[in-house]
Each structure stands twice: as structure tokens, then as C-alpha cells.
PQR file of N, CA, C, O and H, with PARSE charges and radii, in Angstrom:
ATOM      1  N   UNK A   1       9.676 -74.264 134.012 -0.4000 1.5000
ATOM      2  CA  UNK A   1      10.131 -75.606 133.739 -0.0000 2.0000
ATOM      3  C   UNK A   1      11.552 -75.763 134.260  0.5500 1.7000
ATOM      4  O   UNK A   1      12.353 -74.893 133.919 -0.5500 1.4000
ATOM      5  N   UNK A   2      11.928 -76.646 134.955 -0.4000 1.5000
ATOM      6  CA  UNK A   2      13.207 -76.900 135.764 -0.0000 2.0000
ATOM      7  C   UNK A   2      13.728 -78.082 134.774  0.5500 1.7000
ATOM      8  O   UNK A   2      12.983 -78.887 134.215 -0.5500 1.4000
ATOM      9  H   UNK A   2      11.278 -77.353 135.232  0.4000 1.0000
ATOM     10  N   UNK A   3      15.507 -78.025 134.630 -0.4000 1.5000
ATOM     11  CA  UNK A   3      15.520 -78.932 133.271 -0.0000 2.0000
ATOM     12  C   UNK A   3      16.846 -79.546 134.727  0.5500 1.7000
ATOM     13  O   UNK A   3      17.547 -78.977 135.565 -0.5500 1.4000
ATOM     14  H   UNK A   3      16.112 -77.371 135.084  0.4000 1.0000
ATOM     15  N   UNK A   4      16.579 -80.963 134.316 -0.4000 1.5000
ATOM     16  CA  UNK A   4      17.576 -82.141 135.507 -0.0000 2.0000
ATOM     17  C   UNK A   4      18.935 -81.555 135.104  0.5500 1.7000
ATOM     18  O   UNK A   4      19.154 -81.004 134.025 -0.5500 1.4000
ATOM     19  H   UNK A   4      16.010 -81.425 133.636  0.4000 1.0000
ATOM     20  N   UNK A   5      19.999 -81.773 136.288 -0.4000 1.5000
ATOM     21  CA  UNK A   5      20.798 -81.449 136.256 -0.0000 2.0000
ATOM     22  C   UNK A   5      21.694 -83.309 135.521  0.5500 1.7000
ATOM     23  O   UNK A   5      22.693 -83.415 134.809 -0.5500 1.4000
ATOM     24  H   UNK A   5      19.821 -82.221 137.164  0.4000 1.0000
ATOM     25  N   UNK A   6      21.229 -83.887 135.818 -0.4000 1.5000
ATOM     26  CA  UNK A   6      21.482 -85.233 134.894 -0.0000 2.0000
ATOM     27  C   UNK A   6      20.938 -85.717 133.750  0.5500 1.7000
ATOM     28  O   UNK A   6      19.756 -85.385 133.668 -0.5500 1.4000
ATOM     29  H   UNK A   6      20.418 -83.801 136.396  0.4000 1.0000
ATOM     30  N   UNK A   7      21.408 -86.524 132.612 -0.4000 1.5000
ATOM     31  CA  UNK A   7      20.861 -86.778 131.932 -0.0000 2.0000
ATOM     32  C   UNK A   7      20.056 -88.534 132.246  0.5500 1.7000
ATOM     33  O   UNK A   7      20.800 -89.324 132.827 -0.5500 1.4000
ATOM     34  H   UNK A   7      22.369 -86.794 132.679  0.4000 1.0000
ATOM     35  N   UNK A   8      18.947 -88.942 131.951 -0.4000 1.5000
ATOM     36  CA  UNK A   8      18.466 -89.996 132.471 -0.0000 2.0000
ATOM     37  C   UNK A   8      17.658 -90.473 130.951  0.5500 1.7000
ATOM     38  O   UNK A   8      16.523 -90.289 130.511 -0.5500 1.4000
ATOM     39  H   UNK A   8      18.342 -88.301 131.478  0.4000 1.0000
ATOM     40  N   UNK A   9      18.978 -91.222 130.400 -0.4000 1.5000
ATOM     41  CA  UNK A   9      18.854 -91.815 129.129 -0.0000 2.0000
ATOM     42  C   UNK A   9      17.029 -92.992 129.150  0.5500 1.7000
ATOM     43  O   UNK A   9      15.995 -92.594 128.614 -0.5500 1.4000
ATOM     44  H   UNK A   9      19.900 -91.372 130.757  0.4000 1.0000
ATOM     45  N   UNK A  10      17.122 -93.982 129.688 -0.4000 1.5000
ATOM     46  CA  UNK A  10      15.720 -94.531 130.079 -0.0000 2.0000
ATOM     47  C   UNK A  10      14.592 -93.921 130.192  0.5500 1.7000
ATOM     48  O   UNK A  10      13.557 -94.516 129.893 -0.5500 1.4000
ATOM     49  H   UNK A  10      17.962 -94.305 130.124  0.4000 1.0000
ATOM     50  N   UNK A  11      14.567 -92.398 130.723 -0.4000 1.5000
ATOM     51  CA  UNK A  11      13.140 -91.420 131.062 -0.0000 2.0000
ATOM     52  C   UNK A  11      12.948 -91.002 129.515  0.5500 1.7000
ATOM     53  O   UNK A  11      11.848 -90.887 128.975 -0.5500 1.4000
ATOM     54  H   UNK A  11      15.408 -91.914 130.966  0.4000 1.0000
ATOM     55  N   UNK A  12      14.693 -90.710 128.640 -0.4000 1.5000
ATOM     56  CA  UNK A  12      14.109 -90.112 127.197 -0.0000 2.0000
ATOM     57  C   UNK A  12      13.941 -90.997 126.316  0.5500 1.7000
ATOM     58  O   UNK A  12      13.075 -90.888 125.448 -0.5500 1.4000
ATOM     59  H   UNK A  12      15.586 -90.804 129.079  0.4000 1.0000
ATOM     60  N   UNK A  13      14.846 -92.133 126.418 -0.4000 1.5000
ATOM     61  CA  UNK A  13      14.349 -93.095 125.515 -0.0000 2.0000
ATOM     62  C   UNK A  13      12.521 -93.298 125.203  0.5500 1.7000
ATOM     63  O   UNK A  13      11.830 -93.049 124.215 -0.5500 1.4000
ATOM     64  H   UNK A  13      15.550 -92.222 127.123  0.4000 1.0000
ATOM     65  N   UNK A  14      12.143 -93.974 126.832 -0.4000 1.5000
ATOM     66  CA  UNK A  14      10.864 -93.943 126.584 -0.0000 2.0000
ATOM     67  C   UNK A  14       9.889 -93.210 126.078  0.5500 1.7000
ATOM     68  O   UNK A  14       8.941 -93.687 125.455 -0.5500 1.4000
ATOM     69  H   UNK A  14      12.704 -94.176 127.634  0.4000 1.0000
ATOM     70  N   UNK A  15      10.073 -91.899 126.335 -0.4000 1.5000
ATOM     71  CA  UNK A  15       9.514 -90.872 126.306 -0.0000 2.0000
ATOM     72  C   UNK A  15       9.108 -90.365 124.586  0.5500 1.7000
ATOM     73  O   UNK A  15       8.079 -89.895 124.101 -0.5500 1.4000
ATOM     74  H   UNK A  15      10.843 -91.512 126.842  0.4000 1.0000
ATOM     75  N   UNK A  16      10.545 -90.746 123.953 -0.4000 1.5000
ATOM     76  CA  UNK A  16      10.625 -90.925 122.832 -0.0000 2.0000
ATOM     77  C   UNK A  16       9.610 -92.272 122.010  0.5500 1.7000
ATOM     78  O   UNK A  16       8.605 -92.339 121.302 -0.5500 1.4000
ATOM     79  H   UNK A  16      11.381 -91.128 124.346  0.4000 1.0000
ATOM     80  N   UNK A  17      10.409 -93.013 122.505 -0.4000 1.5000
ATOM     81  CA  UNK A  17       9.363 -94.428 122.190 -0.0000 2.0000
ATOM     82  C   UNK A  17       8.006 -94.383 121.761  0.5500 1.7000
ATOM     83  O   UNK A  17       7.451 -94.532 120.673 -0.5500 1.4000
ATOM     84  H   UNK A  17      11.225 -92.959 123.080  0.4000 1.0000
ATOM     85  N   UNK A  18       7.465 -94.032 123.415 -0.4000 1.5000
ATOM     86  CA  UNK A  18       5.625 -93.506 123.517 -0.0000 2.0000
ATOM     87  C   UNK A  18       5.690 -92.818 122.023  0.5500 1.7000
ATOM     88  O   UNK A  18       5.033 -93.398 121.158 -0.5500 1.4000
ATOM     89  H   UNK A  18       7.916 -93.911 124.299  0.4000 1.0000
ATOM     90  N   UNK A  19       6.310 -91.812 121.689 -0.4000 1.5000
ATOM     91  CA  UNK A  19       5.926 -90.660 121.069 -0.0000 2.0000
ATOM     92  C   UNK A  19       6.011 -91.339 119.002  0.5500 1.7000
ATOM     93  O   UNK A  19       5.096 -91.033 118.238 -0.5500 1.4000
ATOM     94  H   UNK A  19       6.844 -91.341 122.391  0.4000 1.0000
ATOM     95  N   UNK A  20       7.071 -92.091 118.578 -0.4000 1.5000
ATOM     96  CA  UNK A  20       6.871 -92.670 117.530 -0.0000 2.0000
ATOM     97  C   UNK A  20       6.092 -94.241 117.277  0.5500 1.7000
ATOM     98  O   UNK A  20       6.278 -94.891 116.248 -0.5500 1.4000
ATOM     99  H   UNK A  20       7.815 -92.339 119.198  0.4000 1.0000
ATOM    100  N   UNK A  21       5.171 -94.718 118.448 -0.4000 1.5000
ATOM    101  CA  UNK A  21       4.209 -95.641 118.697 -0.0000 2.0000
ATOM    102  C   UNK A  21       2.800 -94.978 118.416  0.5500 1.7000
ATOM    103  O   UNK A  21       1.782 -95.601 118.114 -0.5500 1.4000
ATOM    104  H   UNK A  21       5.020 -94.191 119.285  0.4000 1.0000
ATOM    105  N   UNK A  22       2.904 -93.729 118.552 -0.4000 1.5000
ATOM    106  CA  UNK A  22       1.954 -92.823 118.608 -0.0000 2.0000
ATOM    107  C   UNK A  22       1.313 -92.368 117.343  0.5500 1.7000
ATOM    108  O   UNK A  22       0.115 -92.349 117.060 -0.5500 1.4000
ATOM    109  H   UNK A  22       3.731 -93.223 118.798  0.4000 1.0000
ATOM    110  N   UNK A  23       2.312 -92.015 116.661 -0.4000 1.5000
ATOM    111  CA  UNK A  23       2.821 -91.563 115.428 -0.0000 2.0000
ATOM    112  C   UNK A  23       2.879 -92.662 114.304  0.5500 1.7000
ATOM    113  O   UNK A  23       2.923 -92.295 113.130 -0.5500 1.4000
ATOM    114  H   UNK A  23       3.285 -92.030 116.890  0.4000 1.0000
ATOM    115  N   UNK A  24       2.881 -94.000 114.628 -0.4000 1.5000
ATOM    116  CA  UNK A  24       2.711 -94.950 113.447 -0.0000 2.0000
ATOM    117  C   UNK A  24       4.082 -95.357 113.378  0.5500 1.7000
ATOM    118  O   UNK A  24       4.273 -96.378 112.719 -0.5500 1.4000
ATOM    119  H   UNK A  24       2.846 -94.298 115.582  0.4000 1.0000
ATOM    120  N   UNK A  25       5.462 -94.608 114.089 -0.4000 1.5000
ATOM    121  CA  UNK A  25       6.523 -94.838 112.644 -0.0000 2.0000
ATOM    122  C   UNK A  25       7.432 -95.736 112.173  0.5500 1.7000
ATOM    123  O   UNK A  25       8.271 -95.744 111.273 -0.5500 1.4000
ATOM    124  H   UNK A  25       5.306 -93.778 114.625  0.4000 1.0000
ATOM    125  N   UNK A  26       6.946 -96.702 113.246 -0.4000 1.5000
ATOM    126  CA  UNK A  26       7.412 -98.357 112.750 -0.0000 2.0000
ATOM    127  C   UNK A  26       7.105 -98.856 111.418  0.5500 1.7000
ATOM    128  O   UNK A  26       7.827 -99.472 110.634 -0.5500 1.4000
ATOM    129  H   UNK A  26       6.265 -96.696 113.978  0.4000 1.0000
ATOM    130  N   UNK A  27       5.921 -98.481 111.314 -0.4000 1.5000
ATOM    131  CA  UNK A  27       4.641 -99.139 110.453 -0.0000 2.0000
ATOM    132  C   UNK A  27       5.365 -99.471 108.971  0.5500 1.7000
ATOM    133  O   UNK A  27       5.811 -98.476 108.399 -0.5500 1.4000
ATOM    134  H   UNK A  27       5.335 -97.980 111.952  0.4000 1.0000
ATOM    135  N   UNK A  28       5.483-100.404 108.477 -0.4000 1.5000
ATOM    136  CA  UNK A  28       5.617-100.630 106.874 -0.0000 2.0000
ATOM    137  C   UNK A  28       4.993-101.087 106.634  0.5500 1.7000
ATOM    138  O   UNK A  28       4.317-101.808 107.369 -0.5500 1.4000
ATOM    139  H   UNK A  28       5.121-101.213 108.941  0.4000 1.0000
ATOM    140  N   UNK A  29       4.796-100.850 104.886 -0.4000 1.5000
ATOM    141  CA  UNK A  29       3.961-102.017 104.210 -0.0000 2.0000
ATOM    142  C   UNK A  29       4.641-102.977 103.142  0.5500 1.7000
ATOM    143  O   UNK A  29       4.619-102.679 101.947 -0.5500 1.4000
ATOM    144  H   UNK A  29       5.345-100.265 104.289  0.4000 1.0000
ATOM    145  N   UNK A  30       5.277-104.193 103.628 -0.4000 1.5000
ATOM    146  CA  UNK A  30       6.083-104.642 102.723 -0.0000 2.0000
ATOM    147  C   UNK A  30       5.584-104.744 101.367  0.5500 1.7000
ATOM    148  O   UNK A  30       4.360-104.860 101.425 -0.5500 1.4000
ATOM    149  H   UNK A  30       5.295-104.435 104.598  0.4000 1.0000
ATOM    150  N   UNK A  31       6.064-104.754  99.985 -0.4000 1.5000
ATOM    151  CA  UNK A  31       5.351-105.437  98.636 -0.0000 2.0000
ATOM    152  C   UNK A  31       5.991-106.941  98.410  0.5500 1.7000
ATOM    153  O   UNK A  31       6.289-107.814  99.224 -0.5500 1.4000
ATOM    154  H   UNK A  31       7.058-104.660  99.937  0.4000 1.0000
ATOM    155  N   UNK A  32       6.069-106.895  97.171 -0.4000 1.5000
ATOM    156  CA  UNK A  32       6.447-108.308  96.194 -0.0000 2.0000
ATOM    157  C   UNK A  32       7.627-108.021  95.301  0.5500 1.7000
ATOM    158  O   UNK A  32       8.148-108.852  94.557 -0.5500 1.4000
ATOM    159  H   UNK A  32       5.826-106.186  96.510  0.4000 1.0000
ATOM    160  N   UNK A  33       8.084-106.480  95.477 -0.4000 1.5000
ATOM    161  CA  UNK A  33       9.376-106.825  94.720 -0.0000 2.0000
ATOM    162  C   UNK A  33      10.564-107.210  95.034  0.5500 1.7000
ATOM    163  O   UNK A  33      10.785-107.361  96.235 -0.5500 1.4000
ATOM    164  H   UNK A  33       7.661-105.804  96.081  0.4000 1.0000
ATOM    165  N   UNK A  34      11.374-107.409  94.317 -0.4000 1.5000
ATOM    166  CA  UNK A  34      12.390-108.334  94.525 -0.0000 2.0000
ATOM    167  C   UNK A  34      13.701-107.617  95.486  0.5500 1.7000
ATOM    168  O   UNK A  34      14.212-106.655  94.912 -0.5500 1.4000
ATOM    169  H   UNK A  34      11.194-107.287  93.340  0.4000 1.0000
ATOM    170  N   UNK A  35      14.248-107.919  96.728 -0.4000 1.5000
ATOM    171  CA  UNK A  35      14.948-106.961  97.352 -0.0000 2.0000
ATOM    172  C   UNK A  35      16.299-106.787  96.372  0.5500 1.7000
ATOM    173  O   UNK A  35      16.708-107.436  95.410 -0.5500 1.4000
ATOM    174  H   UNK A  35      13.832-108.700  97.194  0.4000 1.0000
ATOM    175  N   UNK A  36      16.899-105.358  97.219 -0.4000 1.5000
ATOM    176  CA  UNK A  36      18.344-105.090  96.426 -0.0000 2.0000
ATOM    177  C   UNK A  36      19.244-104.600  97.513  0.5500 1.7000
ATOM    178  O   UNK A  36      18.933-104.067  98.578 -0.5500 1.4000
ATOM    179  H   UNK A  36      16.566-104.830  98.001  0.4000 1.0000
ATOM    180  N   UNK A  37      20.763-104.971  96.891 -0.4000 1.5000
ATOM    181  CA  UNK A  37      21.738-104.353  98.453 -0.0000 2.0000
ATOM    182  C   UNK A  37      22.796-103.796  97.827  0.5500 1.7000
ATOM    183  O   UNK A  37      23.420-104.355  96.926 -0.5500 1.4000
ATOM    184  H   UNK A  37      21.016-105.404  96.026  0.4000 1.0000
ATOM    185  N   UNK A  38      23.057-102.600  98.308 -0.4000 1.5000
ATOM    186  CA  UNK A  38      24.341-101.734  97.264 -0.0000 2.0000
ATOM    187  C   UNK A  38      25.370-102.295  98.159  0.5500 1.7000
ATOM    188  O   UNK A  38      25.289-102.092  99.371 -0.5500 1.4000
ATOM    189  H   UNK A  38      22.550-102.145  99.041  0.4000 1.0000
ATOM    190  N   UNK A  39      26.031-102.770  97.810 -0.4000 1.5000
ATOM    191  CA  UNK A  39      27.631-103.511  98.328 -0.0000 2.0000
ATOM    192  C   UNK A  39      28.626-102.213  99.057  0.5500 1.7000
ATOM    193  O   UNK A  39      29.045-102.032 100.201 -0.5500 1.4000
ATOM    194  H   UNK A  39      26.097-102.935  96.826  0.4000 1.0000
ATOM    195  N   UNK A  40      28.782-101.251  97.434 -0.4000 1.5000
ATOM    196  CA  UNK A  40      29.799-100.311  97.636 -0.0000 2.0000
ATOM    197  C   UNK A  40      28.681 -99.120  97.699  0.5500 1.7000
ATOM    198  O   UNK A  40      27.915 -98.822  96.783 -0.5500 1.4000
ATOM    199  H   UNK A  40      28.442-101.398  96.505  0.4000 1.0000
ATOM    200  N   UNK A  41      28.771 -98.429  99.146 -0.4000 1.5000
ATOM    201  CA  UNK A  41      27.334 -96.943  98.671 -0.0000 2.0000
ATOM    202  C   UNK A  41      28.254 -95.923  98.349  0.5500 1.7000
ATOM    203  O   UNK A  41      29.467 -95.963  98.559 -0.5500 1.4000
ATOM    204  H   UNK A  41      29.393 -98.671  99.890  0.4000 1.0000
ATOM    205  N   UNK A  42      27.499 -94.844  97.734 -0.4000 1.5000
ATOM    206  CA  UNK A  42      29.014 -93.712  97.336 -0.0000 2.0000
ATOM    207  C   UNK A  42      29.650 -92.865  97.993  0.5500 1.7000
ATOM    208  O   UNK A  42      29.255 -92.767  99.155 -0.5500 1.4000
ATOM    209  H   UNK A  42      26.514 -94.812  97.564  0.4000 1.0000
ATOM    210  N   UNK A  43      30.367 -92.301  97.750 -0.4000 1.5000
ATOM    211  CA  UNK A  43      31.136 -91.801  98.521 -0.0000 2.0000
ATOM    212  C   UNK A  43      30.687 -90.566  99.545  0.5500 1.7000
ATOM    213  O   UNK A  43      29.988 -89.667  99.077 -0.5500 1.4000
ATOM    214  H   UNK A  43      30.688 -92.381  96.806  0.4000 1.0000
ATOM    215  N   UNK A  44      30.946 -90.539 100.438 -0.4000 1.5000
ATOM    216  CA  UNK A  44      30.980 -89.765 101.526 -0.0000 2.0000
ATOM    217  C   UNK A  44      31.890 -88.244 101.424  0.5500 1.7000
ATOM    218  O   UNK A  44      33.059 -88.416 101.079 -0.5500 1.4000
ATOM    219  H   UNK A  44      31.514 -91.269 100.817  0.4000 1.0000
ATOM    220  N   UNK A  45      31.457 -86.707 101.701 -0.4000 1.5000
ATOM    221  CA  UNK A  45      31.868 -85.622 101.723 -0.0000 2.0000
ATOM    222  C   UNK A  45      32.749 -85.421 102.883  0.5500 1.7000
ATOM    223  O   UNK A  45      32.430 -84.785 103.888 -0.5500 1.4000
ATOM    224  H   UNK A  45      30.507 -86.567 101.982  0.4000 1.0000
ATOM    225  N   UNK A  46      33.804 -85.965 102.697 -0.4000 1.5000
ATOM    226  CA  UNK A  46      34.653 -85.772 104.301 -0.0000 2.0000
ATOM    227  C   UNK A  46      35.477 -84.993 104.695  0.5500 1.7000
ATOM    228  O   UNK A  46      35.956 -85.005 105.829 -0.5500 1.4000
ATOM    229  H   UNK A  46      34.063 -86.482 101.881  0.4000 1.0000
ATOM    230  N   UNK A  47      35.900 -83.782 103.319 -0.4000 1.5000
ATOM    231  CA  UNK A  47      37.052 -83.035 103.635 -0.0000 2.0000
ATOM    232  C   UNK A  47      36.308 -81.775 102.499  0.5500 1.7000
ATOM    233  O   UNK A  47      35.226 -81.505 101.979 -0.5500 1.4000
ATOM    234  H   UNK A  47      35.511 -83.772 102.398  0.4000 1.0000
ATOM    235  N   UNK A  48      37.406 -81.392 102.550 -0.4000 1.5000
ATOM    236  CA  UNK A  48      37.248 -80.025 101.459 -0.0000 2.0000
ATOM    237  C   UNK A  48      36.424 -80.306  99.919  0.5500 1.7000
ATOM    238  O   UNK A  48      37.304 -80.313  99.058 -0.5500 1.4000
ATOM    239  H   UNK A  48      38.286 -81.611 102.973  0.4000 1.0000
ATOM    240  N   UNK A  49      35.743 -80.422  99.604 -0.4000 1.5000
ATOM    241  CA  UNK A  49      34.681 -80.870  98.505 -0.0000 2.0000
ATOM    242  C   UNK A  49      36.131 -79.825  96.999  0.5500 1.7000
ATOM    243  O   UNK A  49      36.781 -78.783  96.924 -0.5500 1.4000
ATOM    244  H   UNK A  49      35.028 -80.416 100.303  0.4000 1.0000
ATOM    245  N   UNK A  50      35.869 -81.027  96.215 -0.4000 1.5000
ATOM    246  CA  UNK A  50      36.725 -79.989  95.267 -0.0000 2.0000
ATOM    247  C   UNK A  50      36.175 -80.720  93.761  0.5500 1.7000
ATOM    248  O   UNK A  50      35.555 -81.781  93.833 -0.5500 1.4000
ATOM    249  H   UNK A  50      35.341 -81.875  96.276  0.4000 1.0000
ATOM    250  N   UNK A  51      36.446 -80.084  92.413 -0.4000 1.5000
ATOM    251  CA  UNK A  51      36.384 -80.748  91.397 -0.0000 2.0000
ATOM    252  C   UNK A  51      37.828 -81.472  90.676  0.5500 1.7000
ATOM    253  O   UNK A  51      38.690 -80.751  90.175 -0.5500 1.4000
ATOM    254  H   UNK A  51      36.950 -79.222  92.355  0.4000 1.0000
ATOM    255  N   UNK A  52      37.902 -82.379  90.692 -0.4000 1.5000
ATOM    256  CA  UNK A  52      39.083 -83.319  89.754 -0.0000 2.0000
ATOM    257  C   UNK A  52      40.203 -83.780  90.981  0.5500 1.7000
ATOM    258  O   UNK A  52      41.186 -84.462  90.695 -0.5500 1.4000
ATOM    259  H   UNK A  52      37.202 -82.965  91.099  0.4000 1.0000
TER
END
């Protein structure tokens, strides 16, 4: 297998594409309950994790 010496974003996109069309993984099934939106989501681990 010879791997391109470029990357050719369009050949993987698609390639990708085909492959979760394939796979279903668009697919939802909406219901009837009522939607919800977290404003503030929590916090993010961005440095040295510590207690207090």
C-alpha cells in the first residue's frame, strides 16, 4: 500500500461520508419531549486537576 505524499481533504472527507451513510449514523428518531439547553455546561479540566 503506497500512502500520498499529500493530504487530499475531499478524497477523505468523502470517503468518510460513504462510510457513516452506510452505517445509518445520521439517523434519529425524534420523540415528544419537551427540548432542554444548558446555558452554563460545566467546567472543563484544563490545567493541573486539584481538590479545593
Amino acid at each position: 500500500m503506497e500512502l500520498s505524499t499529500r493530504y487530499n481533504p475531499q478524497e477523505t472527507e468523502e470517503r468518510w461520508y460513504n462510510y457513516w451513510m452506510e452505517k445509518d449514523y445520521f439517523h434519529s428518531e425524534p420523540d415528544e419531549r419537551e427540548p432542554f439547553t444548558i446555558i452554563i455546561p460545566p467546567p472543563n479540566v484544563t490545567g493541573v486537576l486539584h481538590m479545593g
